[in-house]
DRENRO-610437 format. One record per residue: residue number from 1; residue in three letters; x, z, y of N, C-alpha, C, O in turn. Coordinates in nm, 4 decimals. Last residue first. Layout:
NUM, ALA, X, Z, Y, X, Z, Y, X, Z, Y, X, Z, Y
...
END
This chain:
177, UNK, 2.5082, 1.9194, -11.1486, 2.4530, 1.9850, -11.1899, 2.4055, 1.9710, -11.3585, 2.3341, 2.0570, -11.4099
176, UNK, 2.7484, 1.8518, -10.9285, 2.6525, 1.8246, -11.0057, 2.5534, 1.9062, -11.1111, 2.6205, 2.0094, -11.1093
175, UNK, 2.7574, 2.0214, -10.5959, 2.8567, 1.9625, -10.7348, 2.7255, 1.9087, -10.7689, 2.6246, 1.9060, -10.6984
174, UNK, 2.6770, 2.0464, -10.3542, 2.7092, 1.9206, -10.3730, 2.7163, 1.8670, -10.4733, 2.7024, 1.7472, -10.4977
173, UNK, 2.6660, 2.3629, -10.3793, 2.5574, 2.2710, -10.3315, 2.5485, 2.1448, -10.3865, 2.4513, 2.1106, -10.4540
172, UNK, 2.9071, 2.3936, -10.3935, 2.8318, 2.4263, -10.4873, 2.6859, 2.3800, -10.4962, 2.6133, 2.3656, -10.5946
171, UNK, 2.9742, 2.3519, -10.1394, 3.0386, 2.3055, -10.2581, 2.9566, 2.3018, -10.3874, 2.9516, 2.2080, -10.4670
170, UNK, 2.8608, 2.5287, -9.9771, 2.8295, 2.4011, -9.9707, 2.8866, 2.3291, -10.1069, 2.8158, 2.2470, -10.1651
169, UNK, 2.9483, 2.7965, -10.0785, 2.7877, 2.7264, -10.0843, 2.7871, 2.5479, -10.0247, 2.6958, 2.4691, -10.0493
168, UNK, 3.2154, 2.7591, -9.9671, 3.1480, 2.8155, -10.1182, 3.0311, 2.7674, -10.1310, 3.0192, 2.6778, -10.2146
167, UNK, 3.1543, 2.7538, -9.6869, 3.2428, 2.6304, -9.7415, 3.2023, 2.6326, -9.8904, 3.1600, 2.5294, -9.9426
166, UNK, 3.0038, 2.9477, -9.6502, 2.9554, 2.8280, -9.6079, 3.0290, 2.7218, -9.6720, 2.9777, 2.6156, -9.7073
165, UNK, 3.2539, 3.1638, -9.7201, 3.1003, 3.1312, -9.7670, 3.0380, 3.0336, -9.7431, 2.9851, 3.0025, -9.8498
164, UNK, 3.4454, 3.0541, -9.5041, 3.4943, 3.0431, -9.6330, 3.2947, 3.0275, -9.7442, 3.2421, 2.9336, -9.8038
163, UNK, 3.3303, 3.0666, -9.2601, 3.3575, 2.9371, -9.3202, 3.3859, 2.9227, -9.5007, 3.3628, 2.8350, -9.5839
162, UNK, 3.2660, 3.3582, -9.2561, 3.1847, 3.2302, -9.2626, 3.1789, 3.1481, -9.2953, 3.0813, 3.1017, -9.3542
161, UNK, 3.5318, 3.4631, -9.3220, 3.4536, 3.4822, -9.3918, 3.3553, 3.4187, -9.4234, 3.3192, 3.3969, -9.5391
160, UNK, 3.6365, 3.3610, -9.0405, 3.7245, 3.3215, -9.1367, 3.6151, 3.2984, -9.2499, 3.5861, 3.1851, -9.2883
159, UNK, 3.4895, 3.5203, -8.8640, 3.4583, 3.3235, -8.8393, 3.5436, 3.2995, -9.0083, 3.4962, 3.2150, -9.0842
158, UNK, 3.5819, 3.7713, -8.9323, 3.3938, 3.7058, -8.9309, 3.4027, 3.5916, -8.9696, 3.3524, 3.5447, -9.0717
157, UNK, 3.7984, 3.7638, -8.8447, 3.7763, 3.7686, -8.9421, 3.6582, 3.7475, -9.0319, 3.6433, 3.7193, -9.1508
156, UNK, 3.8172, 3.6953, -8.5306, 3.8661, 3.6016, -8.6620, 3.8224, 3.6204, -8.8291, 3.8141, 3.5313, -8.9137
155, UNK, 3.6175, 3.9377, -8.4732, 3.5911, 3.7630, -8.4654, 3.6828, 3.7216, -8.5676, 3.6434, 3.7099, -8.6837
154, UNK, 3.8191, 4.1557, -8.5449, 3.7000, 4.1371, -8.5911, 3.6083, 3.9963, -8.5779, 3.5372, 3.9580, -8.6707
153, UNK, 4.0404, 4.0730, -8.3713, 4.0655, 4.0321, -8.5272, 3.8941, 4.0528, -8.6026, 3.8541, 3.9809, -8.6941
152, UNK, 3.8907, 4.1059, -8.0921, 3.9423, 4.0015, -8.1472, 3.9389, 3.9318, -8.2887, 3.8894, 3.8266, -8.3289
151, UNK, 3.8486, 4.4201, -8.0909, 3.7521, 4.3018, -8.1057, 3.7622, 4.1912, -8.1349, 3.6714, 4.1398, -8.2003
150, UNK, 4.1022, 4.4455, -8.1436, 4.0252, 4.4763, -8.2754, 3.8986, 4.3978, -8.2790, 3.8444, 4.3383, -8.3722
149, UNK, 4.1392, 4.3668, -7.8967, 4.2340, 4.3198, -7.9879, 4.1668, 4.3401, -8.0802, 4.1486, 4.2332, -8.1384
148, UNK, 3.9887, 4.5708, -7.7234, 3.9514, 4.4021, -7.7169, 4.0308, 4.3592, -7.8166, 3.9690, 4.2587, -7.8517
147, UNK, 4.1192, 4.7943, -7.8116, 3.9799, 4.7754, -7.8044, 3.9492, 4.6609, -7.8020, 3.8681, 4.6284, -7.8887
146, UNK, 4.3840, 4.7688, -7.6646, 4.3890, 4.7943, -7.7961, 4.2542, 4.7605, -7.9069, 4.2602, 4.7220, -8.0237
145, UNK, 4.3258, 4.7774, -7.4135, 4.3917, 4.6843, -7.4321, 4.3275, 4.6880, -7.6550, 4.2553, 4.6192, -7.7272
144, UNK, 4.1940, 5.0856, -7.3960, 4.1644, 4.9347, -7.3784, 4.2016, 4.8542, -7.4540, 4.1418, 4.8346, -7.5598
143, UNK, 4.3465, 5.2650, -7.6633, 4.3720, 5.2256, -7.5284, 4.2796, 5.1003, -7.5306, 4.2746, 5.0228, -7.6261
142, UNK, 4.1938, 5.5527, -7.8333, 4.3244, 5.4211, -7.8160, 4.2746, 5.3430, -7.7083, 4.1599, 5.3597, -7.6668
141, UNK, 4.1079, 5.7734, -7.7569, 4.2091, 5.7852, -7.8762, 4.3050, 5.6413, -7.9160, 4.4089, 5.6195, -7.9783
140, UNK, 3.9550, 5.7885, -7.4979, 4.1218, 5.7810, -7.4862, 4.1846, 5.7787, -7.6310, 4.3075, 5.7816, -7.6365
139, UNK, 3.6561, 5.8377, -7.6911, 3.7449, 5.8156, -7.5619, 3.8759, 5.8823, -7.5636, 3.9053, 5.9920, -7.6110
138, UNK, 3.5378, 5.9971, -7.8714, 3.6826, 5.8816, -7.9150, 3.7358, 5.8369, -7.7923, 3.8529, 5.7996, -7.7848
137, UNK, 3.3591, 6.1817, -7.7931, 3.4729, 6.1941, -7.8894, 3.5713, 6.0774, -7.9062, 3.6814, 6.0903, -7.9597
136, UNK, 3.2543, 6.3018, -7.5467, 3.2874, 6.1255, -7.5927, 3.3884, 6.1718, -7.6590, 3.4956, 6.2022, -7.6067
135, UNK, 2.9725, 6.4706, -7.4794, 3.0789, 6.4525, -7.5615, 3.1210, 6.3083, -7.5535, 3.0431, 6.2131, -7.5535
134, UNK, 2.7095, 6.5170, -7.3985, 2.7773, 6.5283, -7.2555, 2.8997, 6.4254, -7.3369, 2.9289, 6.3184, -7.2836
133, UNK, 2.3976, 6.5137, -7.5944, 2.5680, 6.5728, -7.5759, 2.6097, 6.4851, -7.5022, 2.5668, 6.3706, -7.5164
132, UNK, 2.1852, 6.4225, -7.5814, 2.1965, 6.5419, -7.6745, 2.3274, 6.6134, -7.6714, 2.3617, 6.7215, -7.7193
131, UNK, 2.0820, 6.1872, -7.4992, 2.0703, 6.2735, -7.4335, 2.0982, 6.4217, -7.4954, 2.0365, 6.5214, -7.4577
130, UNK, 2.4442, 6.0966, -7.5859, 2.3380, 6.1500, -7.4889, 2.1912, 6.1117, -7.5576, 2.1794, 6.0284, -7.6474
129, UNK, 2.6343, 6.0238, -7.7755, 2.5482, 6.0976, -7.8015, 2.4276, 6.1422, -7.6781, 2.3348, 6.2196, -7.7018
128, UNK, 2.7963, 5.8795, -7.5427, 2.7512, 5.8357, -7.7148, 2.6386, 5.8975, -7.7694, 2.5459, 5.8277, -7.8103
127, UNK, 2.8652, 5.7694, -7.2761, 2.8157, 5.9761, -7.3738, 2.7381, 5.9238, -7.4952, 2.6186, 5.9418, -7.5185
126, UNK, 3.1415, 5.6767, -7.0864, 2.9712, 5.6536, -7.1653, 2.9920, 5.7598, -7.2468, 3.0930, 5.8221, -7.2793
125, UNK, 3.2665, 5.7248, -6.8563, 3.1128, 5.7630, -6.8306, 3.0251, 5.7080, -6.9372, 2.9039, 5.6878, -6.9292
124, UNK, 3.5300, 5.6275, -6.9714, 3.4725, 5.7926, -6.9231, 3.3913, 5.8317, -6.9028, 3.3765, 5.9538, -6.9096
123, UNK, 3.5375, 5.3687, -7.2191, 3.5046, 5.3325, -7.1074, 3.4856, 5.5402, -7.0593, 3.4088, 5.5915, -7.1407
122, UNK, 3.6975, 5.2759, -7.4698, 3.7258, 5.2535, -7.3392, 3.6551, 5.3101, -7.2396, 3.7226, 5.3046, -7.1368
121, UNK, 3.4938, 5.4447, -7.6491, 3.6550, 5.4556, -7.6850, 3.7203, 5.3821, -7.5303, 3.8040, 5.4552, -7.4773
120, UNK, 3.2545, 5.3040, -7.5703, 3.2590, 5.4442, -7.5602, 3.4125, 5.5456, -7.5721, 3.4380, 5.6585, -7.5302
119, UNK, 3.2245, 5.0858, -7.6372, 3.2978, 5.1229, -7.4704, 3.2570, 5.2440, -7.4832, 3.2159, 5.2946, -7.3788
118, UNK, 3.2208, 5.0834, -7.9211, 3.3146, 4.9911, -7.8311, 3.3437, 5.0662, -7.7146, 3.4561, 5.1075, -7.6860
117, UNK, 3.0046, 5.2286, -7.9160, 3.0851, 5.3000, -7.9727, 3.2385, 5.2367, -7.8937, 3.3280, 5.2987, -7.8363
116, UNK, 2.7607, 5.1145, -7.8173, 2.7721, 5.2224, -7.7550, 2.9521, 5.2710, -7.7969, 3.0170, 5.3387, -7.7173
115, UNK, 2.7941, 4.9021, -7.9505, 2.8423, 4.8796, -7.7945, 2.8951, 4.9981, -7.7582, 3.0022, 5.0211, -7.7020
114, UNK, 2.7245, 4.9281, -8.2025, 2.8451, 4.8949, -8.2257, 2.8799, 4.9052, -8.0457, 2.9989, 4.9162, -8.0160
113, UNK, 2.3934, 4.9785, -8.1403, 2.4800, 5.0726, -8.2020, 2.6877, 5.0500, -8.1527, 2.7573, 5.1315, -8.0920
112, UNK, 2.3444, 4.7189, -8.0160, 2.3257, 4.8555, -7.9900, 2.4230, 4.9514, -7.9882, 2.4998, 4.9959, -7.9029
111, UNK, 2.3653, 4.5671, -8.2666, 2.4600, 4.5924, -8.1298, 2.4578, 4.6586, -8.0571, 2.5648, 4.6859, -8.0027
110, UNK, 2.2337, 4.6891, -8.4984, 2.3824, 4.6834, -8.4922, 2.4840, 4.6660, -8.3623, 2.5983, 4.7063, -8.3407
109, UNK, 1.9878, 4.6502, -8.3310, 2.0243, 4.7710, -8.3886, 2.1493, 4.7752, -8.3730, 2.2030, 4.8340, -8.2791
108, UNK, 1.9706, 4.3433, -8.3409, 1.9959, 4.3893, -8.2228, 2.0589, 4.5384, -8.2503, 2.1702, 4.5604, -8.2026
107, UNK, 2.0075, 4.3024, -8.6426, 2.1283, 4.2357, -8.5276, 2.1104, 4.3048, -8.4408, 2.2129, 4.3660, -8.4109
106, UNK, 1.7687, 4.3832, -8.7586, 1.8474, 4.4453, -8.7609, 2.0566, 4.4166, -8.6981, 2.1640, 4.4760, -8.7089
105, UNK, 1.5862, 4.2035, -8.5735, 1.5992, 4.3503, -8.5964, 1.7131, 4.4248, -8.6001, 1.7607, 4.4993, -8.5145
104, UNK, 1.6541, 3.9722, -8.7048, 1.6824, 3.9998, -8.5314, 1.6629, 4.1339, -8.5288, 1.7498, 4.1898, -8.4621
103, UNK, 1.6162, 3.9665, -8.9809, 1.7590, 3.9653, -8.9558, 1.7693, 4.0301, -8.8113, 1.8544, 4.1144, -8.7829
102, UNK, 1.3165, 4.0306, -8.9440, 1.3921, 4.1561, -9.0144, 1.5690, 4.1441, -8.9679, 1.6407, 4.2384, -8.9345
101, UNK, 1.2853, 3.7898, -8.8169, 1.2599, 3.9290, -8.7882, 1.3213, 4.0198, -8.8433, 1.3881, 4.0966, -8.7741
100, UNK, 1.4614, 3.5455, -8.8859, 1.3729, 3.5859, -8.9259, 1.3558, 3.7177, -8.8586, 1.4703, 3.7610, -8.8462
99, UNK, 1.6918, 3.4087, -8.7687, 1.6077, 3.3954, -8.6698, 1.4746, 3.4613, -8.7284, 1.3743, 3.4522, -8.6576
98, UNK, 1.9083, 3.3748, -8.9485, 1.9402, 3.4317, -8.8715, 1.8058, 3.4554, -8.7749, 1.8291, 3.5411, -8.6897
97, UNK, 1.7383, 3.1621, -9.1863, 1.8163, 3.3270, -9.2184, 1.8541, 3.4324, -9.0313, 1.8175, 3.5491, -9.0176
96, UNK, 1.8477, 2.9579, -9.0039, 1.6864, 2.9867, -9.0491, 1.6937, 3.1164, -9.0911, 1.6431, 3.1956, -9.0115
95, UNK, 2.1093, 2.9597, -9.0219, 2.0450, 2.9259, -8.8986, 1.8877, 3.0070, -8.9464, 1.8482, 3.1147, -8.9016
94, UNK, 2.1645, 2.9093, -9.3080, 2.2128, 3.0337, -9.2173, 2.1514, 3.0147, -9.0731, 2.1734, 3.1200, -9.0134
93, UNK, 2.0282, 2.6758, -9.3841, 2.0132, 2.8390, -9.4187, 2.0353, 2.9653, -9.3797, 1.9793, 3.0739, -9.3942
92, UNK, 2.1859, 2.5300, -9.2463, 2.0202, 2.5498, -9.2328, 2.0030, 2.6799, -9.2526, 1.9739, 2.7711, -9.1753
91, UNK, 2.4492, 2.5347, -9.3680, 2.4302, 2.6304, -9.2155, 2.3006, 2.6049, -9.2213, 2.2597, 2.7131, -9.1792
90, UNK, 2.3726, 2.4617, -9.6287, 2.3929, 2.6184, -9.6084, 2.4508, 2.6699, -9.4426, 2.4819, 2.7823, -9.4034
89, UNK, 2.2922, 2.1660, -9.6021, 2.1850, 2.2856, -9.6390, 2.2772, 2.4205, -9.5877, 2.2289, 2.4791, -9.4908
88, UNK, 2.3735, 2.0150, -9.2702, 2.4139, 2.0877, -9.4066, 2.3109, 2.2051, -9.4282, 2.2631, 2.2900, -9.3530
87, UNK, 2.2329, 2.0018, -8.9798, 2.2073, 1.8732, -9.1658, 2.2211, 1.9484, -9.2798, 2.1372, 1.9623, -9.3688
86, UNK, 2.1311, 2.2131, -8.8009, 2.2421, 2.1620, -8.8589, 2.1625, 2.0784, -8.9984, 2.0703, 2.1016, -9.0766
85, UNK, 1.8430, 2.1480, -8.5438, 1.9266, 2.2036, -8.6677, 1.9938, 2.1440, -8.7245, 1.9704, 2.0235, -8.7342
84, UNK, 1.7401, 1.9992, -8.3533, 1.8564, 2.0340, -8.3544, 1.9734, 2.1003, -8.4618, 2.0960, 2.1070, -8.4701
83, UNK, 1.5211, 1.9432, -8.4361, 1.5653, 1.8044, -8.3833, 1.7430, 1.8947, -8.4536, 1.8195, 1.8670, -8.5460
82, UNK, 1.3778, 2.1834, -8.4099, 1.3868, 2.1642, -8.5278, 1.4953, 2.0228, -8.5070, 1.5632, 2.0145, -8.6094
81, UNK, 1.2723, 2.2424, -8.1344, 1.4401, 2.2321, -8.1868, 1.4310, 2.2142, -8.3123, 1.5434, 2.2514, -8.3458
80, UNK, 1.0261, 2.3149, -8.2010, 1.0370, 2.1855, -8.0363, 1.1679, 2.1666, -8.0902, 1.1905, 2.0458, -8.0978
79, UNK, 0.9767, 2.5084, -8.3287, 0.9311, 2.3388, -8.3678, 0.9943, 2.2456, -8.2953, 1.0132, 2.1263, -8.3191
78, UNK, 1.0498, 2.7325, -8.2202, 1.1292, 2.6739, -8.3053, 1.1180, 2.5317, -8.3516, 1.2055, 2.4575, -8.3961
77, UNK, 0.9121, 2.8375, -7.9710, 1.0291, 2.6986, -7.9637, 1.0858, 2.6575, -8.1016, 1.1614, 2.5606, -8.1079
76, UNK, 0.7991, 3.0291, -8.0643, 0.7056, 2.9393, -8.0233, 0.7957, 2.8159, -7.9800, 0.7456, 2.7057, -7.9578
75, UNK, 1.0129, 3.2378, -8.1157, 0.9505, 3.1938, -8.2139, 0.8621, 3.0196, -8.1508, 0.8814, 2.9132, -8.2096
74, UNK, 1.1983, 3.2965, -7.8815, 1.1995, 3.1795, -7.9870, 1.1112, 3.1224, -8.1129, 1.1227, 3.0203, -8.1807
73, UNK, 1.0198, 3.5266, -7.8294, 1.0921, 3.4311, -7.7421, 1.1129, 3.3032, -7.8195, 1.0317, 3.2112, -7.8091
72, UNK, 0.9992, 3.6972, -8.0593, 0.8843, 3.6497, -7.9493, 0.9277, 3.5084, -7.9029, 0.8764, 3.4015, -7.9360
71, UNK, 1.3139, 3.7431, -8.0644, 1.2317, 3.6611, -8.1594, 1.1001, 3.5877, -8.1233, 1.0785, 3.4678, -8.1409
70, UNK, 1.3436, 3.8704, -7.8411, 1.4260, 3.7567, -7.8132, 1.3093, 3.6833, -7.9305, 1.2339, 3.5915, -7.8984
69, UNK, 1.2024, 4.0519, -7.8946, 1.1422, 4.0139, -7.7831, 1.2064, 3.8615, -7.7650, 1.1565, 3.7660, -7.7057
68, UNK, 1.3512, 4.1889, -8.0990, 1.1944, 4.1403, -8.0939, 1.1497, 4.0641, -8.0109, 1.0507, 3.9976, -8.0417
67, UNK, 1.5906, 4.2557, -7.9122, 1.6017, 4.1414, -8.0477, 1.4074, 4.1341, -8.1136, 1.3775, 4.0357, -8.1814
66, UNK, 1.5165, 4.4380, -7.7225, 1.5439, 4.3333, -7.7104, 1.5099, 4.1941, -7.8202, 1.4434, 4.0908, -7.8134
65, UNK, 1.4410, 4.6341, -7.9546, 1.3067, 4.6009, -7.8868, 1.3846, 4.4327, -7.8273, 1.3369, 4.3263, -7.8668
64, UNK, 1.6489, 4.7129, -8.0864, 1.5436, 4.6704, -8.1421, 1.4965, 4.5719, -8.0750, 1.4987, 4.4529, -8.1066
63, UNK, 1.8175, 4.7309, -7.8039, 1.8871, 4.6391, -7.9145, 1.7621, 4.5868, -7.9721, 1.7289, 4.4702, -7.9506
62, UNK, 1.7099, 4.9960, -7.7168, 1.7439, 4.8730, -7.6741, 1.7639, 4.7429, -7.7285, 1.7090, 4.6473, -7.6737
61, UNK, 1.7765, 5.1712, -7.9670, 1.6305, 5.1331, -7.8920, 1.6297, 5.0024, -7.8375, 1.5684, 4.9082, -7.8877
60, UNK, 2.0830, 5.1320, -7.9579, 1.9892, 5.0908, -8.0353, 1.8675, 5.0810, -8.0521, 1.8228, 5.0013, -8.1346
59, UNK, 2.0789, 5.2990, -7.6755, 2.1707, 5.1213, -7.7564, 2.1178, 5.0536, -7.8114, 2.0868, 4.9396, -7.7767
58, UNK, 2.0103, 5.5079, -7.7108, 1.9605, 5.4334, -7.6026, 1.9873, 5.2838, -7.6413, 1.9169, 5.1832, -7.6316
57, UNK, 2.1978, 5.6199, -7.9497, 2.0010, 5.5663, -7.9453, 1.9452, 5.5224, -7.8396, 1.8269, 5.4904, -7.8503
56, UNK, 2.4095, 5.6174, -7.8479, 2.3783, 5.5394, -8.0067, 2.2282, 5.5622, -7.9988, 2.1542, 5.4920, -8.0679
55, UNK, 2.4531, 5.5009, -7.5096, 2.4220, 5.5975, -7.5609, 2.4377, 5.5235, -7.7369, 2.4692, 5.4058, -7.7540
54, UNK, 2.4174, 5.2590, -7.2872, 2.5119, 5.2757, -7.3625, 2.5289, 5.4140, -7.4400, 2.6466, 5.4493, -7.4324
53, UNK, 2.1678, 5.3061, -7.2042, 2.1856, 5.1941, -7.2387, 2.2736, 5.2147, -7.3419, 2.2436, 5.2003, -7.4604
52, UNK, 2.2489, 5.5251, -6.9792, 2.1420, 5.5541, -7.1423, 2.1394, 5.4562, -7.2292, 2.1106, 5.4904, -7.3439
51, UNK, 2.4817, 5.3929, -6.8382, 2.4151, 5.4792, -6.8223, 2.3478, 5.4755, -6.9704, 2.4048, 5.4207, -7.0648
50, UNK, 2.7855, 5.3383, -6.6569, 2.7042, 5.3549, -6.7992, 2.6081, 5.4636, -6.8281, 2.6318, 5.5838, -6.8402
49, UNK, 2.8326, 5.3962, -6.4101, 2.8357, 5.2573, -6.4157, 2.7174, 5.2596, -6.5841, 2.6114, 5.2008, -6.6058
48, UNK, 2.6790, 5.6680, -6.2558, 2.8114, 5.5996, -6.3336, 2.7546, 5.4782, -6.3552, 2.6384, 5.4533, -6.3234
47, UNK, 2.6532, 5.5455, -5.9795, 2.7393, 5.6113, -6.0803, 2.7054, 5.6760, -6.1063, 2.6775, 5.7716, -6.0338
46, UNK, 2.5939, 5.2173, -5.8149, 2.5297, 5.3193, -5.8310, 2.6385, 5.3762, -5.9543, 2.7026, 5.2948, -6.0207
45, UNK, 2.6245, 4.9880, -5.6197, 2.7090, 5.0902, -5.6479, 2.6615, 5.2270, -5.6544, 2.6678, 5.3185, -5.5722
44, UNK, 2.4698, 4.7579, -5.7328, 2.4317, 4.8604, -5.6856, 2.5321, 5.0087, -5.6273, 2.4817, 5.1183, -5.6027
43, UNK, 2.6428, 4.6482, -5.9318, 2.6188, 4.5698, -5.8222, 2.5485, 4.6750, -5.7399, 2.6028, 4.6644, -5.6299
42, UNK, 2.6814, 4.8559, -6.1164, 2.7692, 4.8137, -6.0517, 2.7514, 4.7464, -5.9172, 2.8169, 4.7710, -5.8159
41, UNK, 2.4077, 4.8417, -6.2082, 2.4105, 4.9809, -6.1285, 2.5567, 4.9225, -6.0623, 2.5584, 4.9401, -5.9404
40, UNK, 2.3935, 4.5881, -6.3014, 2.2529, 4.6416, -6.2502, 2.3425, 4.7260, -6.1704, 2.3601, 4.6863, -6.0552
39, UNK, 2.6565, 4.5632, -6.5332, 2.6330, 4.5201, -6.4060, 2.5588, 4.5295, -6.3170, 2.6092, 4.4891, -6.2122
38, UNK, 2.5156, 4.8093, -6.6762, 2.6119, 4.8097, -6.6194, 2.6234, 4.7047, -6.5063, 2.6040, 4.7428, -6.3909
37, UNK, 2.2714, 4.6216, -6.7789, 2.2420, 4.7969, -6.7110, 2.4252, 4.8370, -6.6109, 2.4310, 4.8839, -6.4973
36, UNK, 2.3647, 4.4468, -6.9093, 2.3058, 4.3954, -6.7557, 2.2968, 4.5682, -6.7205, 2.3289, 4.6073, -6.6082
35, UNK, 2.4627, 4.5109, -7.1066, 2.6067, 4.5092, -7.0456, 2.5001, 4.4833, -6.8722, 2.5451, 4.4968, -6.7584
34, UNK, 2.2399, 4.5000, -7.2690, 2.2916, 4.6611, -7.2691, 2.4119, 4.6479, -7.1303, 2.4457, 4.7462, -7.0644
33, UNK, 2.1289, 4.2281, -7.2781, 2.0900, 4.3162, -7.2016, 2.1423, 4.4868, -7.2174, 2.0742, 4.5798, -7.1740
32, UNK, 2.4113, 4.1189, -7.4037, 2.4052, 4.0733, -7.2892, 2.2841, 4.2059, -7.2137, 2.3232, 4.2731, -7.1182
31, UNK, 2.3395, 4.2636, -7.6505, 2.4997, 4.2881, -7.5716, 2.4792, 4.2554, -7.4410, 2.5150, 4.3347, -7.3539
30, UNK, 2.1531, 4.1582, -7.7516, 2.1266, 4.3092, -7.7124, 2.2656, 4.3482, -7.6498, 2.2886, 4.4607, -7.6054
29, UNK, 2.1988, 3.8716, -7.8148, 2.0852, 3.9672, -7.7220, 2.1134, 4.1066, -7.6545, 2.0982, 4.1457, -7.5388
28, UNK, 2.4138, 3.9081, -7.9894, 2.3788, 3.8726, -7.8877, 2.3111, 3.9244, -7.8159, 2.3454, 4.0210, -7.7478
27, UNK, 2.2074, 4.0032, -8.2275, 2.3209, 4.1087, -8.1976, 2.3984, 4.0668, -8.0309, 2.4359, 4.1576, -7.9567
26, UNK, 2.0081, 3.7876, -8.2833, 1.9742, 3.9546, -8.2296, 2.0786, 4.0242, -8.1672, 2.0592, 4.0963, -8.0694
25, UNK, 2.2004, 3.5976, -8.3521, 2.1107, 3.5712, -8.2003, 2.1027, 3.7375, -8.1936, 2.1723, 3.8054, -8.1182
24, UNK, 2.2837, 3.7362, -8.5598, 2.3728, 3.7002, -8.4673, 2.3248, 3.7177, -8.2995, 2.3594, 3.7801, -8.1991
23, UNK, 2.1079, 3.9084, -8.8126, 2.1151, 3.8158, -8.7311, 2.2119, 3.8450, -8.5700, 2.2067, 3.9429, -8.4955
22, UNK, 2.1502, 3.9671, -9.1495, 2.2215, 4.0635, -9.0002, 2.2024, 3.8966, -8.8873, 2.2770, 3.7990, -8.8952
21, UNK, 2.0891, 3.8762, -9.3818, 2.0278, 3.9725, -9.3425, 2.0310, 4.0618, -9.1703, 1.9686, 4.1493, -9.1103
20, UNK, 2.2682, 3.6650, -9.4575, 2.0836, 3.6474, -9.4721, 2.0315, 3.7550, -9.3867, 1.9318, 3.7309, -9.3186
19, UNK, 2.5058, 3.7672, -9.4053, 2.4899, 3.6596, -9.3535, 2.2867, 3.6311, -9.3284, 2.2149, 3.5974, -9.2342
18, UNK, 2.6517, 4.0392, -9.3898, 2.5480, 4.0355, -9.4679, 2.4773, 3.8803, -9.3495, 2.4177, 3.8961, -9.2430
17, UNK, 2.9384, 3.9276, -9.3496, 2.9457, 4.0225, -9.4467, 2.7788, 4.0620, -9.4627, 2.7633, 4.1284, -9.5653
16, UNK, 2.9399, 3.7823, -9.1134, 2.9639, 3.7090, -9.1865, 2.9469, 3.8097, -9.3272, 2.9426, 3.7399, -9.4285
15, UNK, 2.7897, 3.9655, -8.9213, 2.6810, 3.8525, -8.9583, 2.7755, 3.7659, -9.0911, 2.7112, 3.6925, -9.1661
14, UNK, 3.0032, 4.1486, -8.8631, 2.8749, 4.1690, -8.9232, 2.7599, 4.0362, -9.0046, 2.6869, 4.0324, -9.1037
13, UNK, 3.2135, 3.9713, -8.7196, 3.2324, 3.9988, -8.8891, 3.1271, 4.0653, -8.9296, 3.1225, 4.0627, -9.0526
12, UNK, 3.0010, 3.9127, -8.5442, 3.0510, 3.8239, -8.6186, 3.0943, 3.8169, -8.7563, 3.0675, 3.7454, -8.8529
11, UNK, 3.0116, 4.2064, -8.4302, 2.8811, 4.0649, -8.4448, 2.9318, 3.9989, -8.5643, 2.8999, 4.0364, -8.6771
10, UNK, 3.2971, 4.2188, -8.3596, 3.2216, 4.3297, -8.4495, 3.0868, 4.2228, -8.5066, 3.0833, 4.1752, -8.6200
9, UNK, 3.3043, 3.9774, -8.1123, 3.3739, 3.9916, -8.3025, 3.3680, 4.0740, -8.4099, 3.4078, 4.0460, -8.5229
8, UNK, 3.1215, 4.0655, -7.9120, 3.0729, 3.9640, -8.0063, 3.1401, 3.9738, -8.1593, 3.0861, 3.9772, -8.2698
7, UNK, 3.2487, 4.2050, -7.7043, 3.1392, 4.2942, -7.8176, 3.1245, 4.2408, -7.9370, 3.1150, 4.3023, -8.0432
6, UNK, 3.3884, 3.9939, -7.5898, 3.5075, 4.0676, -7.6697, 3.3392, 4.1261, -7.7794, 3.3228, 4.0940, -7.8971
5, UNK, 3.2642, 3.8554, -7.3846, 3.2526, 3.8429, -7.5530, 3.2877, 3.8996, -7.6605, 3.2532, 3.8841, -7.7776
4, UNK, 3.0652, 4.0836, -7.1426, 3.2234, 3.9985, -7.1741, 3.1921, 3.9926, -7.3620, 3.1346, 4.0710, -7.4376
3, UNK, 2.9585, 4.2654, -6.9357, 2.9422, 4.0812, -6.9571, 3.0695, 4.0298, -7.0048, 3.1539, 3.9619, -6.9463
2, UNK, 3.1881, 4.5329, -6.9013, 3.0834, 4.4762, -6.8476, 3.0427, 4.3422, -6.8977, 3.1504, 4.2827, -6.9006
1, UNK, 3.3450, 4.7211, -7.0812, 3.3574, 4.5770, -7.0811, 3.2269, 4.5148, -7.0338, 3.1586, 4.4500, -7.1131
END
């Protein structure tokens, strides 16, 4: 799945099941630069299309270092957007929670990780295990089609979880005390 969102709903129901701890932006990041190695060699018509990127430790090397670099990146803008942050205390929280180091860390890791495995069940040239094995154990055990659908219910079920916690903490926020 070259540049496509489908990676995102594993993300999602990750970030909604450890919300403080699993950052989004990180897990982002590391989808868009794991999927540029594929479009890189595509536009190149270079093969295979998946290369070390898409490995569980090329992924997740990747992922780290991206999601540090994204943090780098945003750290020195966070003042300039402070304008922009949400009003409600518990998306603040979840906004501010998502952009700490430890969360972008461990977001990029997870996408990393979760890509290699995604198009590793769709895709013949990714080697999960490289540089240590040739093997794609889950390739062909279910179909494309089948792969973006799970990616799917994994978004709904994220976004569901979010709202519902965000909706919990805001409430609780509001009552009296």
């Amino acid at each position: 799945m070259p540049i496509t969102p489908f990676h995102f709903g594993p993300g999602l129901l990750g970030k909604s099941l450890a919300i403080r701890r699993l950052s989004f932006t990180g897990f982002v990041a590391s989808q868009i630069v794991i999927d540029a190695e594929t479009a890189t060699n595509i536009l190149r018509h270079h093969w295979p299309a998946h290369g070390p990127f898409h490995s569980l430790l090329g992924g997740t090397a990747v992922g780290v270092a991206t999601a540090a670099l994204t943090w780098l990146a945003i750290k020195p803008l966070r003042k300039s957007i402070e304008k922009f942050r949400p009003s409600s205390p518990a998306l603040k929280d979840a906004v501010d929670s998502d952009l700490t180091l430890d969360a972008m860390l461990l977001g990029g890791a997870f996408g990393g990780a979760s890509h290699s495995i995604i198009d590793g069940a769709m895709h013949f040239d990714v080697h999960p295990f490289w540089p240590f094995s040739k093997a794609q154990p889950w390739f062909g055990y279910i179909s494309g089609g089948s792969v973006m659908i799970v990616c799917v219910i994994c978004a709904i079920l994220g976004l569901m979880i979010l709202w519902a916690n965000l909706g919990t903490k805001r409430t609780t926020e509001t009552e009296p005390t």
